[in-house]
VEXLO-487047 format. One record per residue (C-alpha): residue number from 1; x, y, z; residue in one letter. Coordinates in Angstrom, 1 decimal. Each point is the difference from the previous one (the first is absolute). Example, Ala and Ser with C-alpha at 12.3 -4.5 7.8 and 13.67 -1.06 7.14 Angstrom:
<nodes>
NODE marlo     xx     yy     zz mivo
NODE     1   12.3   -4.5    7.8    a
NODE     2    1.4    3.4   -0.7    s
</nodes>
This chain:
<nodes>
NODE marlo     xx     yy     zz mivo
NODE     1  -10.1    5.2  -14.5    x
NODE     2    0.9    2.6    2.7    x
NODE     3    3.2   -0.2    1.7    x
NODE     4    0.7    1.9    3.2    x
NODE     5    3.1    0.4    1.9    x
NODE     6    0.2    1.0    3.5    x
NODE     7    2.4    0.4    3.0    x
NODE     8   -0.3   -1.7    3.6    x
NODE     9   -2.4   -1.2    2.4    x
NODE    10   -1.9    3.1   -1.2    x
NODE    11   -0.1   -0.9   -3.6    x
NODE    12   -1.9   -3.8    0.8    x
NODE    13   -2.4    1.7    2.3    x
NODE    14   -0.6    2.7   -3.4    x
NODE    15    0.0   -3.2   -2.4    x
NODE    16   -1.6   -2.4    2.1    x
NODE    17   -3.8    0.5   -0.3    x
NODE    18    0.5    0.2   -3.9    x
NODE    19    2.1   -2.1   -1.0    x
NODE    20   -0.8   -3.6   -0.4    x
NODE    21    4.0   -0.7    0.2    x
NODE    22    2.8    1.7    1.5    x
NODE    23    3.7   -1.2   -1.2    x
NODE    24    2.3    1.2    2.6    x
NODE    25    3.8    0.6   -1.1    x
NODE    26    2.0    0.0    3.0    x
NODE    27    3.6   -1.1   -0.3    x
NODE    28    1.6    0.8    3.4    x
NODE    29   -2.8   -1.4    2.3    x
NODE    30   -1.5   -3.4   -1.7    x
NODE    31   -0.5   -1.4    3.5    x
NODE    32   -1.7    2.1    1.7    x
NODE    33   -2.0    1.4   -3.1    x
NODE    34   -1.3   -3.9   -0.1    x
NODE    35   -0.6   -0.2    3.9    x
NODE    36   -2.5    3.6   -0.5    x
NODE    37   -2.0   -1.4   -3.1    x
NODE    38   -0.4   -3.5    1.2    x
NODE    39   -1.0    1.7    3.8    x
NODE    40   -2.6    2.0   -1.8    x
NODE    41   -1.6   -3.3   -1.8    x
NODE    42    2.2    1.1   -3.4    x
NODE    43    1.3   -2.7   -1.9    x
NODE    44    3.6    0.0   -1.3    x
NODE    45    0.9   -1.3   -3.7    x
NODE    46    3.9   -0.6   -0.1    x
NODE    47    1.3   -0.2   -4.2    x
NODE    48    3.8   -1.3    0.2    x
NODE    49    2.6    2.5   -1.9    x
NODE    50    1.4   -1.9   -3.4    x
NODE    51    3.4    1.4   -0.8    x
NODE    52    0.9   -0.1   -3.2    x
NODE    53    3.5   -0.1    0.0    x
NODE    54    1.9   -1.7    2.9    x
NODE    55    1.6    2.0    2.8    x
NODE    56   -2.2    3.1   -0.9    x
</nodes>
């Protein structure tokens, strides 16, 4: 298995036409990283966070 990590708009036009999936990691901007994959016919997988130990 090859992992690749890359940066910005750039980076998923780079990835894009060879990669078969593309997990994006952005924190700060979950909204509007959604509204650009889902306008570009992406689909979005949401996982909710498990905390182990309450308050943290």
């Amino acid at each position: 298995m090859d992992i690749r990590l890359e940066w910005g708009p750039e980076g998923v036009a780079a990835l894009g036409a060879d990669c078969a999936v593309l997990v994006v990691v952005d924190v700060l901007s979950f909204c509007t990283t959604t509204d650009l994959v889902l306008g570009n016919g992406g689909r979005v997988l949401t996982r909710e966070i498990r905390r182990r130990h309450p308050g943290g």
